[in-house]
C-alpha positions in Angstrom: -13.4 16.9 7.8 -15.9 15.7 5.4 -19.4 16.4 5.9 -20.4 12.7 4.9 -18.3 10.8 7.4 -20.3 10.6 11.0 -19.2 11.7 14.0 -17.3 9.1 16.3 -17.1 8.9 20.3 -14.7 6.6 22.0 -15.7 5.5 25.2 -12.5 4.4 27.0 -9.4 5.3 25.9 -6.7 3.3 27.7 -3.7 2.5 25.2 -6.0 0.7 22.3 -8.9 2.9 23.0 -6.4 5.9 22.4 -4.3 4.5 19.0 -8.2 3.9 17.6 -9.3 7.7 18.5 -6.0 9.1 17.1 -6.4 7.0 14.4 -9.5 7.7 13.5 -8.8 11.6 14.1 -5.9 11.1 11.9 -8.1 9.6 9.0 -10.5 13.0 9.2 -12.7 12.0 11.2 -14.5 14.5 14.3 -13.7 12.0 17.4 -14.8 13.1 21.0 -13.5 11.0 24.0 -14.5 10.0 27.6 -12.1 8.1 30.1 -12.3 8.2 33.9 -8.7 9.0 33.6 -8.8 12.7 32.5 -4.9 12.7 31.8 -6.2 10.0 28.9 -7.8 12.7 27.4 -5.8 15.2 27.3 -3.3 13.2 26.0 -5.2 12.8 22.7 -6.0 16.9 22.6 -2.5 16.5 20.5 -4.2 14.3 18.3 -7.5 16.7 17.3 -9.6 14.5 19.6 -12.3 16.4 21.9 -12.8 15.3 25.6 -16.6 14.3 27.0 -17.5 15.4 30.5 -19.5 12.5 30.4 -20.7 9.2 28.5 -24.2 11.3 27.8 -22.2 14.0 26.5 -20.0 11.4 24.1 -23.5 10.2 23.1 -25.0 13.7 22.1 -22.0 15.3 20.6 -21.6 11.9 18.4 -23.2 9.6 15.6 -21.4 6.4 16.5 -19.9 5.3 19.5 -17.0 2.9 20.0 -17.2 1.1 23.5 -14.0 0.2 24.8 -14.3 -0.9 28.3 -13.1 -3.8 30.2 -16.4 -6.2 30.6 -20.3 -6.0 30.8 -20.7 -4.6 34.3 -18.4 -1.7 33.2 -20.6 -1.0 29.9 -23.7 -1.1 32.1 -22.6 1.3 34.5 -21.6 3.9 31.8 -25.0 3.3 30.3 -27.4 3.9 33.3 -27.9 6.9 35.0 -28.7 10.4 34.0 -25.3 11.0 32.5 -25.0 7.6 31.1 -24.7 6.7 27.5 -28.2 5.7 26.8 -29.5 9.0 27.9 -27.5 11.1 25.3 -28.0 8.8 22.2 -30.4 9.8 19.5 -32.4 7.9 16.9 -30.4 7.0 14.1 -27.3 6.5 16.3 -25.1 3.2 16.4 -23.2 1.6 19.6 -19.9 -0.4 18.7 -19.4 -2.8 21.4 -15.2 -3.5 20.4 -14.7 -5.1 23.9 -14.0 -8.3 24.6 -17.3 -9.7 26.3 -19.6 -12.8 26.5 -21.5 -12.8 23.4 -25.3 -12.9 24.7 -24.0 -8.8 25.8 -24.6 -7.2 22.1 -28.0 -8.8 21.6 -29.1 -7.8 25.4 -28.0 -4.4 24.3 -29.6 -4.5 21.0 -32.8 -5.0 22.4 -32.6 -2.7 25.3 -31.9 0.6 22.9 -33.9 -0.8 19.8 -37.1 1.0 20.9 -34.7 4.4 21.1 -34.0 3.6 17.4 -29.9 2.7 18.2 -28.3 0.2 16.2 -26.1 -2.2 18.4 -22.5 -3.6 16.9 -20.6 -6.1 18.4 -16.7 -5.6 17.1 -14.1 -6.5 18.9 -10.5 -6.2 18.0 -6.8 -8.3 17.6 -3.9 -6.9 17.3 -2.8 -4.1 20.1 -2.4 0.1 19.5 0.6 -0.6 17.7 -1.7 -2.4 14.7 -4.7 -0.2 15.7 -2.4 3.0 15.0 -1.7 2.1 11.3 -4.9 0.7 11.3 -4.6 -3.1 10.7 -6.5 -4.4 13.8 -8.7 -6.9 13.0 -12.2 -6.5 13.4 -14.4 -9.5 13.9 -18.0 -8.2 13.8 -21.5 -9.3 14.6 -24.0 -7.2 13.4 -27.5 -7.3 11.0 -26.1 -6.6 7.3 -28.0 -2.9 7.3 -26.1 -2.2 9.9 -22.9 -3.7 8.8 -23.0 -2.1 5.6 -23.5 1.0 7.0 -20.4 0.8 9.6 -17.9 -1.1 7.5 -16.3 2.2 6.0 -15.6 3.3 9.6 -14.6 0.2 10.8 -12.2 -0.2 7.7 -10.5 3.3 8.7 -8.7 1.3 11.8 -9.0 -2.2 10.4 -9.7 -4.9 8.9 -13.4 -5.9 9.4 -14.8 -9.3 8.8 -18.6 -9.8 9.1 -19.3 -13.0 11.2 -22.7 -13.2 11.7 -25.6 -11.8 13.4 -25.3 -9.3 16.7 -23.6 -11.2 19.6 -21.3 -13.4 16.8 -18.1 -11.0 16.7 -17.9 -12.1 20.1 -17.6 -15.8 19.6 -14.9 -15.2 16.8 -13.0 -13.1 19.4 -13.2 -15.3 22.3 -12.1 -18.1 19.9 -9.4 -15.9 19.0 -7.9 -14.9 22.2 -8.4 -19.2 23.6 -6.2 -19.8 20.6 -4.2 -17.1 21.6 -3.6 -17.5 25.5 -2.5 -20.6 24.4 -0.2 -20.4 21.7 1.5 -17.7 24.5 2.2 -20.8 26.5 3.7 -22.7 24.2 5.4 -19.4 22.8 7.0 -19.2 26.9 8.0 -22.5 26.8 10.0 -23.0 24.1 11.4 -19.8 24.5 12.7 -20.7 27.7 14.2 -23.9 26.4 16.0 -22.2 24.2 17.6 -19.7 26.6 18.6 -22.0 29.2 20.2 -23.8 26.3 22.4 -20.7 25.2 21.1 -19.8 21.4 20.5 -16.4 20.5 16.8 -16.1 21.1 16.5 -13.4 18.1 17.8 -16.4 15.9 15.5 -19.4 17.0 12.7 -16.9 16.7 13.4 -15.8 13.3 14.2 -19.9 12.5 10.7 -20.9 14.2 8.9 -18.2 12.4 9.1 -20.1 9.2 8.1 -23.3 10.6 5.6 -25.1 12.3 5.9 -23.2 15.6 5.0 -20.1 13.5 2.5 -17.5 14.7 1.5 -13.7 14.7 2.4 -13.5 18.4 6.0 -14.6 18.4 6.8 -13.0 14.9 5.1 -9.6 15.5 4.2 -9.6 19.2 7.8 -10.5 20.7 10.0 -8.8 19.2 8.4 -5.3 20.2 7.8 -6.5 23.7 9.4 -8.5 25.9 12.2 -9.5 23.9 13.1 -6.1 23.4 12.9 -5.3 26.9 9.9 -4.0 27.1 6.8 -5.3 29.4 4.9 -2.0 29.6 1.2 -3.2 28.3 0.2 -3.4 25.8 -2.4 -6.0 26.4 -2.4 -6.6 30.2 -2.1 -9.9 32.0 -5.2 -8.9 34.0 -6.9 -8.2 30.9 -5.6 -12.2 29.5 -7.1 -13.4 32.8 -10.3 -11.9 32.3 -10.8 -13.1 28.6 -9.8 -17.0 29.3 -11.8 -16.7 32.3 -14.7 -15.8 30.1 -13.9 -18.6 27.9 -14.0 -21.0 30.4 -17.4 -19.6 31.4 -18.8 -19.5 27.7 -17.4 -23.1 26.8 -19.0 -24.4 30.2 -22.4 -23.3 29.0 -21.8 -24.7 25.5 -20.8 -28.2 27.3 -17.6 -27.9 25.6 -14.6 -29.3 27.4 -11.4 -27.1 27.6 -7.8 -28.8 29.1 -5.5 -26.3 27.4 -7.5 -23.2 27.9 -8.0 -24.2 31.9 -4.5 -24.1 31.7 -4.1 -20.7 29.9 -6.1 -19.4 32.4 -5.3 -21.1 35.5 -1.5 -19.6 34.2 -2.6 -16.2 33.5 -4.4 -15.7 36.8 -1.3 -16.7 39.0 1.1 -14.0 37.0 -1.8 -11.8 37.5 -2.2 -12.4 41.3 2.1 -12.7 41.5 2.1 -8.7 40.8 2.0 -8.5 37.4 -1.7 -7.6 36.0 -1.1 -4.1 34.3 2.1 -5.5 32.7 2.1 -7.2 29.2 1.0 -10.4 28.8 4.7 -11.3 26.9 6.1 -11.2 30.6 5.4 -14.6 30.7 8.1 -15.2 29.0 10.8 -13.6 30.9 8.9 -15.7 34.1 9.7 -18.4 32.7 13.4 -17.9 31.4 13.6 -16.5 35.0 12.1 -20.0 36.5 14.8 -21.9 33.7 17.7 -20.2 35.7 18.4 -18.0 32.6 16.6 -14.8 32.8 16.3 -12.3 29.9 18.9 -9.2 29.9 17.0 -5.8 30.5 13.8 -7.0 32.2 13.4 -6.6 35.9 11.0 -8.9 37.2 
């Protein structure tokens, strides 16, 4: 490893949480780990990755640290306490906030560890461990431009990082991101479903629609190495869509501004989340809905 490039901690490593750390690993950098799941761990040991007893461990052993956690009260709890994250960090030291939370979170954050001399990133990702393993995720980060400067040639070793605005802005890109998202994955359903009940060959109307005006990132890329392969396995959970849309909702109802399709997104996502389906890919909605057109998709067992 080089002695110039800092030190890196990933605070949860579900399945993107793991592709960054291996990636990162991969690229020559020292990485140290901490899950709750210790089997996540020592699943990366194959990858040169170090496991953390605890979040104040990560902090010590590490320059930077990547949070990957579900939401806000999940980063709070891992920060308080006398093995929480805060306790272990040292001056000098950056937090990367890549999960997908409101966006008054980073600066809250910011402020609370500024006095310890931490620098506070928000940086949240698109694109799922298959993108973060060849390290194409895109980054959407809010930060001051010191600190941006100083980050960008780690964020660039798993991504593509643009640089939005100020600490709390990646946020706002991302959870404009994933409203466009949820509902382009409606629409995505849909028409699939359309065209199954009508009998054509969904590989063909997806390759057709791909050069048209129904054209998008999730049915071109997304798709074809999920559900219509077969294969529902998450890689971004439905319960994980839920949450996000209904952070949207929660974020456009303090901005005043009026949502009809993203209620919808997330009204949608919440019932195939409460229907059984939370830890499973959030393509499955398109098998439900072939299902619900009376022409299911082969290989998928709902």
């Amino acid at each position: 490893m080089s002695a110039t490039l800092p030190r890196v901690g990933v605070l949860g490593v579900g399945s993107l949480g793991a592709a960054i750390a291996a990636r990162l690993a991969a690229q020559g950098y020292e990485v140290h780990a901490h899950d709750l799941s210790l089997a996540r761990i020592d699943a990366l040991a194959a990858h040169g990755v170090r496991g953390a007893s605890s979040p104040r461990t990560l902090a010590a052993a590490t320059d930077v640290v990547i949070v990957l956690l579900p939401d806000t009260p999940e980063i709070l709890a891992c920060l308080d306490g006398a093995d929480g994250l805060e306790a272990g960090l040292r001056r000098g030291a950056t937090v990367v906030i890549a999960s997908t939370v409101m966006p008054d979170t980073p600066p809250l954050l910011a402020t609370r560890l500024a006095p310890r001399g931490v620098a506070v990133l928000d940086a949240p990702v698109s694109g799922g461990p298959v993108v973060a393993r060849q390290g194409e995720l895109t980054i959407m980060v809010g930060a001051g431009a010191a600190d941006y400067a100083a980050t960008e040639p780690l964020l660039s070793a798993y991504g593509r990082p643009v640089h939005v605005g100020p600490v709390g802005h990646g946020e706002i890109a991302k959870l404009a991101n994933n409203l466009m998202g949820a509902v382009i994955v409606l629409g995505i359903a849909e028409g699939l479903a359309l065209a199954a009940k009508a009998g054509a060959d969904l590989d063909r109307v997806r390759e057709a629609v791909s050069g048209g005006s129904g054209a998008s990132w999730i049915l071109s890329d997304w798709m074809p190495r999920t559900v219509l392969s077969g294969h529902i396995d998450a890689h971004f959970a439905v319960g994980l869509m839920a949450k996000d849309t209904r952070l949207i909702g929660e974020y456009a109802a303090q901005l005043g501004v009026p949502l009809e399709a993203g209620r919808l997104a997330q009204a949608t996502f919440e019932e195939v989340r409460d229907a059984g389906y939370g830890d499973k890919d959030f393509s499955v909605l398109v098998a439900l809905r072939a299902a619900a057109a009376g022409a299911p998709l082969a290989g998928i067992a709902l």
